[in-house]
C-alpha distance (Angstrom), angle and dihedral (degrees) to the residues before:
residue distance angle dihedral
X1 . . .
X2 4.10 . .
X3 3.56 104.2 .
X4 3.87 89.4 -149.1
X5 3.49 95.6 65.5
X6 3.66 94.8 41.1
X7 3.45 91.3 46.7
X8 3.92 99.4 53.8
X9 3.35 94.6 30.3
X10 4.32 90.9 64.7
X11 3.90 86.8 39.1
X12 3.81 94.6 53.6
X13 4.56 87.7 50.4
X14 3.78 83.1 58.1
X15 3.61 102.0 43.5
X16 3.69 85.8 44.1
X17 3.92 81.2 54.0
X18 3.71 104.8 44.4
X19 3.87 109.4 95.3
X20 3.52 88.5 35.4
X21 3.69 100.0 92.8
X22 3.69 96.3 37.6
X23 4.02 97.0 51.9
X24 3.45 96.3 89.9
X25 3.84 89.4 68.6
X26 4.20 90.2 55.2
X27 3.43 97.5 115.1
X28 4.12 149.0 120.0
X29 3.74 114.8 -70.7
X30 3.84 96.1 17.8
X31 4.09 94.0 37.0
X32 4.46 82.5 107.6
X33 3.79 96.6 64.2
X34 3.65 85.1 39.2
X35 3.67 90.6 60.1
X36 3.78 89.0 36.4
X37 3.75 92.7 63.3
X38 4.11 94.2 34.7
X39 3.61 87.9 60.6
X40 3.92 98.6 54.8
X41 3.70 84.0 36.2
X42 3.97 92.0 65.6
X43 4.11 97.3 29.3
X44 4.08 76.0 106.9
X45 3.94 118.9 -137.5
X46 3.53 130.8 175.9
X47 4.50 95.3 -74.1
X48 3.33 75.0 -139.1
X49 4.18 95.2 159.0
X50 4.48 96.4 41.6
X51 3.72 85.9 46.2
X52 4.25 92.2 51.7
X53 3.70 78.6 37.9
X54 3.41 96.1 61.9
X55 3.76 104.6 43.8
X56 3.80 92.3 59.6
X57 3.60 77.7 54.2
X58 3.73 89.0 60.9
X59 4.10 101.4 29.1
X60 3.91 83.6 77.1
X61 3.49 93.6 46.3
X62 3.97 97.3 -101.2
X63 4.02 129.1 144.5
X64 3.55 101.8 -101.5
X65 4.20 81.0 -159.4
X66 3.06 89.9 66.3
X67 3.74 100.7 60.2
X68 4.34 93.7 37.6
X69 3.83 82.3 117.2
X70 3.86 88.5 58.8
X71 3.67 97.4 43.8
X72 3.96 88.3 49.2
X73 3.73 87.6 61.0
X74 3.61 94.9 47.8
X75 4.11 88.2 59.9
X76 3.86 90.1 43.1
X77 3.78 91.8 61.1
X78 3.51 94.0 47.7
X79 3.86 97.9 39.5
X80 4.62 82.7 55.0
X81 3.87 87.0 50.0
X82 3.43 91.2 50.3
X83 3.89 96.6 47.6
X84 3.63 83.9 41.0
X85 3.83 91.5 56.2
X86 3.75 102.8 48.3
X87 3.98 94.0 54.7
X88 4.24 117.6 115.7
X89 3.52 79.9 -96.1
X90 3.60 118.2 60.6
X91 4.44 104.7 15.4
X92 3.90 97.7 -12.3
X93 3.86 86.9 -143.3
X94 3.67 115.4 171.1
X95 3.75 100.1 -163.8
X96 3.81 131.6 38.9
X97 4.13 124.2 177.4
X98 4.13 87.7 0.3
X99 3.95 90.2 -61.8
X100 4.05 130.4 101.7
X101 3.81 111.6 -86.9
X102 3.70 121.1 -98.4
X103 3.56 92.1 -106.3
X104 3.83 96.0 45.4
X105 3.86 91.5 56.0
X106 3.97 101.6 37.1
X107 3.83 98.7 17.7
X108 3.66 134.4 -122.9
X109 3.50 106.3 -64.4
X110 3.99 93.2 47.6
X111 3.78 93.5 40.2
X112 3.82 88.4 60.0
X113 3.52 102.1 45.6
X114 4.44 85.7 41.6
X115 3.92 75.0 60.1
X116 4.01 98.1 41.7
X117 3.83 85.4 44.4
X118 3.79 93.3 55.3
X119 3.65 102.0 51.7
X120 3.96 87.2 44.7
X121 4.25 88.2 53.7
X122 3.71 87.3 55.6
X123 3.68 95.3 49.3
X124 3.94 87.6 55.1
X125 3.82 90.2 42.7
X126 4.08 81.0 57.6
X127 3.98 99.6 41.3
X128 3.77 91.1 46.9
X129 3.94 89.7 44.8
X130 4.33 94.0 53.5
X131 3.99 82.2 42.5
X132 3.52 91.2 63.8
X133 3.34 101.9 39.2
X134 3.61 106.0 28.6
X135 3.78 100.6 -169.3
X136 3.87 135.1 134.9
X137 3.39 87.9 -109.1
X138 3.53 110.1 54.4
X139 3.78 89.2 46.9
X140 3.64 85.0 52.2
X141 4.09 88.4 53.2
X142 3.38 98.9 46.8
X143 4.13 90.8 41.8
X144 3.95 81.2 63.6
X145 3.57 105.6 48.1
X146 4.41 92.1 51.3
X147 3.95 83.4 50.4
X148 3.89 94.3 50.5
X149 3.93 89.5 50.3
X150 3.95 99.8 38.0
X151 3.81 133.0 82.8
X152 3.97 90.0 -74.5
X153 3.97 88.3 60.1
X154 3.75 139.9 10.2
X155 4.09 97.1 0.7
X156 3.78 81.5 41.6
X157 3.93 88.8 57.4
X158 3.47 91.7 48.8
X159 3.59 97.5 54.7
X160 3.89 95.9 54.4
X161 3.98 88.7 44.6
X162 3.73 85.8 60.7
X163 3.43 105.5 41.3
X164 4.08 89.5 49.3
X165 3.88 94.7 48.8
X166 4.00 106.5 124.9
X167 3.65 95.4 8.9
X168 3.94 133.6 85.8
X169 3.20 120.5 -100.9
X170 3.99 130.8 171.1
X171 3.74 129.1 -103.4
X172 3.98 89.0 -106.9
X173 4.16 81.7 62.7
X174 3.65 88.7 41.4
X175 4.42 90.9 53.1
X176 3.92 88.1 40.7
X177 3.66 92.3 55.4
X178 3.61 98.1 49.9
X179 3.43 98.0 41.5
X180 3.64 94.9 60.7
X181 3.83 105.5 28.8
X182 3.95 89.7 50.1
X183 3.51 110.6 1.6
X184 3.90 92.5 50.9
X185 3.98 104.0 70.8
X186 3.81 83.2 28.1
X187 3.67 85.2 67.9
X188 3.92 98.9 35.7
X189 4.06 79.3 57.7
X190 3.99 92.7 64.9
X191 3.74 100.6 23.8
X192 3.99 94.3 54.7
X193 3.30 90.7 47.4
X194 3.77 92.7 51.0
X195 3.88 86.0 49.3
X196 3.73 86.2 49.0
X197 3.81 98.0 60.0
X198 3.82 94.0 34.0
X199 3.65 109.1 -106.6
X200 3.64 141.6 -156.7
X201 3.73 115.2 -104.3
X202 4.29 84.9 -129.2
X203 4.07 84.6 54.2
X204 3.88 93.7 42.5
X205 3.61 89.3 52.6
X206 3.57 99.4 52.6
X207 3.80 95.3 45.3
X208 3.78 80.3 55.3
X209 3.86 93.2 56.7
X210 3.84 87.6 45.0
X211 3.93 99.4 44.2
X212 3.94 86.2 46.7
X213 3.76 94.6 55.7
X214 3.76 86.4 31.7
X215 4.03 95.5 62.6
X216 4.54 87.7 35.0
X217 4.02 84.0 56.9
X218 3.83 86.4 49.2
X219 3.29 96.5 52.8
X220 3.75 107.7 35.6
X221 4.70 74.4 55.3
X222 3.41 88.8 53.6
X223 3.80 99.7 50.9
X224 3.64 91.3 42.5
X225 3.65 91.3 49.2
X226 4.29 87.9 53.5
X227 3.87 80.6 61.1
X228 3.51 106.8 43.7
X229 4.33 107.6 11.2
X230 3.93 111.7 100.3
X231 4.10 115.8 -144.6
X232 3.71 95.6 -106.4
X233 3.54 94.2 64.5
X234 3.67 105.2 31.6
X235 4.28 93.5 31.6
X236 3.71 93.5 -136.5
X237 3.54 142.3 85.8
X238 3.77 116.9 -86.5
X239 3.31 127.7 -151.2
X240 3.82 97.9 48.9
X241 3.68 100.8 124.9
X242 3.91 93.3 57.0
X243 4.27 85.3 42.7
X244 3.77 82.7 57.3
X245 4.19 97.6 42.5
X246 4.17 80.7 -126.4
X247 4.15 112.0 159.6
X248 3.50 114.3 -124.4
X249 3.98 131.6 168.5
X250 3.55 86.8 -92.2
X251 3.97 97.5 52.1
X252 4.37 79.4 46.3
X253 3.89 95.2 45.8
X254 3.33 115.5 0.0
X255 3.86 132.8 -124.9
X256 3.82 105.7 -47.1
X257 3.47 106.8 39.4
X258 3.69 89.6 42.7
X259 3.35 80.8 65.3
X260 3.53 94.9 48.8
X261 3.61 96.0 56.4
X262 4.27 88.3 47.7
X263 3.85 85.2 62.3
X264 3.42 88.7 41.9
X265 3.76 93.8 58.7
X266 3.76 99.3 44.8
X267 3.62 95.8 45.8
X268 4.51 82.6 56.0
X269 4.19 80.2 47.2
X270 3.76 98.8 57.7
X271 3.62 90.2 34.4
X272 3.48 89.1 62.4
X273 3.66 98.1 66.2
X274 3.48 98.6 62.7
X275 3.47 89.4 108.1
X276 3.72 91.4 68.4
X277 4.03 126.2 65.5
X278 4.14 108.7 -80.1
X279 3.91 92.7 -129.1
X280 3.85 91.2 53.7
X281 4.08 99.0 41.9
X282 3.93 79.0 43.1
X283 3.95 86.8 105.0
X284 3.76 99.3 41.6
X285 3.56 93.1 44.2
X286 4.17 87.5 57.4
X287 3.96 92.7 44.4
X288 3.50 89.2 58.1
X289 4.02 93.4 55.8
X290 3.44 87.5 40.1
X291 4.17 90.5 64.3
X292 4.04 78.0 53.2
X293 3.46 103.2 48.2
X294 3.85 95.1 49.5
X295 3.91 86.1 86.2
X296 3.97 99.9 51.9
């Protein structure tokens, strides 16, 4: 297997996928939120959550085709909380992925209904899913991709971040926010898909161990890379978590052993899936030194 190929090849199906569901909604009066969430929609990124999505899909043998619809959803949730997160309000970023900000190009009030919009298309793309196939499992799915994004996970995150910006706060803050904000749709990425195909509670655990360490190693990248990454490469500005006075690992440990404790975490990811077959976890098991490698 070359991860490379595997890896683009599953990002380019969902990007081939992603205005698809939303389409129906390209008309006349509304046509500016359409192009509001379009834009953010194509701004490009790494699909990082479809594409893990997907390949749980296919570690128990499933047709990740048959679940593009899913995986689309998955990005559309992410892509609102990202428009969601650069507004004067939260990050007051100005440029996401090397293009203008949502909010910059369409304006406040559009941006956050682009990003209200969103999270509301994947919440049809879920409805109309258990509809079809009106099994235990689906529901089940579904039921564990709303909890990753709601107040219990990601939005949850995002509240704490907020409300801790400028003060100090302990590393047991520091773990909580990360695990929801990032780690928390992260999660509902593997686990629904493990719901999806019907797993075994011994499988369901260990893809929670690995998505847990999976969306830490994320993070722990992504604050590293707000230290070190330039704008060229990563398209953003850097910098913004010291502009805010956020804690990260690096504000806690510093560069290197932030580091440190990134290995740390995927080498507990990939051990994780030793209770699959090597040759099937081969993907997973390159994803997760993937989220490491980012940084070198």
């Amino acid at each position: 297997m070359n991860f490379n190929i595997k890896y683009e090849a599953s990002k380019a199906k969902v990007e081939s996928n992603l205005l698809k569901f939303i389409e129906c909604i390209n008309y006349t009066k509304q046509n500016t939120v359409y192009e509001s969430m379009a834009y953010s929609l194509e701004a490009g990124g790494k699909r990082f959550r479809p594409v893990l999505f997907m390949q749980i899909i296919e570690l128990f043998g499933g047709n990740s085709d048959d679940y593009i619809d899913v995986a689309c959803s998955l990005e559309y949730i992410h892509t609102y909380s990202l428009i969601h997160d650069d507004l004067p309000a939260m990050d007051n970023d100005e440029y996401r992925r090397g293009k203008k900000t949502n909010h910059m190009v369409f304006g406040e009030d559009i941006a956050i209904l682009a990003g209200d919009a969103l999270l509301n298309a994947a919440y049809e793309i879920l409805f109309k899913k258990i509809s079809k196939h009106p099994d235990k499992s689906v529901a089940a799915g579904a039921y564990e991709i709303s909890q990753g994004a709601g107040a219990g996970g990601m939005i949850g995150g995002q509240v704490v971040d907020i409300q801790s910006e400028g003060k100090p706060i302990d590393f047991e803050t520091l773990k909580y926010i990360h695990k929801k904000k990032t780690g928390a749709l992260i999660e509902a990425s593997v686990i629904s898909a493990a719901l999806f195909m019907e797993a075994k509670e011994s499988e369901l655990r260990a893809l929670k161990a690995y998505s847990d360490n999976l969306g830490l190693a994320f993070q722990i990248a992504d604050d590293i890379l707000d230290y070190t990454g330039d704008f060229a490469l990563l398209g953003k500005q850097t910098g913004s978590d010291e502009k805010n006075k956020k804690m990260t690992y690096v504000t806690f440990f510093g560069i290197e052993k932030s580091k440190e404790l990134l290995d740390e975490a995927v080498k507990n990811a990939i051990s994780s899936l030793e209770i699959f077959d090597s040759a099937d976890s081969e993907f997973l098991i390159s994803l997760a030194r993937y989220v490491a490698d980012r940084n070198r």
